[in-house]
C-alpha positions in Angstrom: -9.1 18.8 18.8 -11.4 16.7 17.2 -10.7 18.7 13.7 -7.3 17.5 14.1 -7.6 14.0 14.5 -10.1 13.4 11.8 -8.1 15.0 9.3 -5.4 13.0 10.5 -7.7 9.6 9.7 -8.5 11.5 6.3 -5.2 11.2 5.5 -4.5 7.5 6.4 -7.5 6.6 4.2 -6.7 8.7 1.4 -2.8 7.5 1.5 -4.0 4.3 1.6 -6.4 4.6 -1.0 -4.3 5.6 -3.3 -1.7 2.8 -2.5 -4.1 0.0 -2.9 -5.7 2.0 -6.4 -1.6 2.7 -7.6 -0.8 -0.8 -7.2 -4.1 -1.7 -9.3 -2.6 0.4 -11.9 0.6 -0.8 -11.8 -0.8 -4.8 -12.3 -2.6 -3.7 -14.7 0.0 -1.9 -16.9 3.1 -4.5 -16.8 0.7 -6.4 -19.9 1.2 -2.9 -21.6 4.7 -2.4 -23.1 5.4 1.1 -22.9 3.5 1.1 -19.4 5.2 -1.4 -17.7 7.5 0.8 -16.3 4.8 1.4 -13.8 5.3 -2.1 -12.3 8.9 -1.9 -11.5 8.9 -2.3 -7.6 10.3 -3.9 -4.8 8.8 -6.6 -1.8 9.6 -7.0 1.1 8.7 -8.5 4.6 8.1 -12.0 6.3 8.5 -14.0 3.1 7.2 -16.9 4.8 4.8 -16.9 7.8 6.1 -17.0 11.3 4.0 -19.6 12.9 4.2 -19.5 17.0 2.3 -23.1 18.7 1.9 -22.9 21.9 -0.3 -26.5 22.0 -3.7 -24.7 22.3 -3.8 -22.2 20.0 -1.8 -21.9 17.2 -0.9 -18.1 15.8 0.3 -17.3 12.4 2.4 -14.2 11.8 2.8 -12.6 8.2 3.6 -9.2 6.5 4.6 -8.5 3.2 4.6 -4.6 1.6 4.7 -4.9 -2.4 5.2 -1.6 -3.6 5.9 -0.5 -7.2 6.2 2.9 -9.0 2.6 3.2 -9.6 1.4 3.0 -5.6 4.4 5.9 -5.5 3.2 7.8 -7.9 -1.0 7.1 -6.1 0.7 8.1 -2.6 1.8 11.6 -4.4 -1.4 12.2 -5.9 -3.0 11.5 -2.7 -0.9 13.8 -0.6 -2.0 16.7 -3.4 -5.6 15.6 -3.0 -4.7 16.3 0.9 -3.6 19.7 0.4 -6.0 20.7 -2.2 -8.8 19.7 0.3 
């Protein structure tokens, strides 16, 4: 059981490792012409923050997901890694 749930934590790390290190690449290859390709993406979420005051404390809400080609292309590779492993 324990097997099971640390592979499972493997995989969120390694998914989200190779998110963070696609959308590197991708930022980094829209100043590259025949590259930029890579940087086509879309964003979405709480464009502005969602602010909730209740006199004492005051708690700010926000979520925005940028994803491009290259953070696809960085989740693929990280789903082979998985498998490979």
């Amino acid at each position: 059981m324990a097997t099971k749930s640390r592979n499972t934590w493997f995989l969120i790390v390694l998914v989200c490792a190779g998110l963070v290190i696609g959308g590197l690449i991708g930022q980094l290859a829209s100043q590259i012409s025949w590259l930029n390709w890579l940087s086509y993406g879309q964003e979405f979420g709480l464009a502005e923050p969602l602010t909730l005051d209740l006199s004492v404390i005051k708690i700010t809400f926000g979520f925005v997901v940028n994803i491009n080609m290259a953070s696809i292309i960085g989740i693929a590779i990280a789903l082979l890694i998985y498998r490979w492993l």
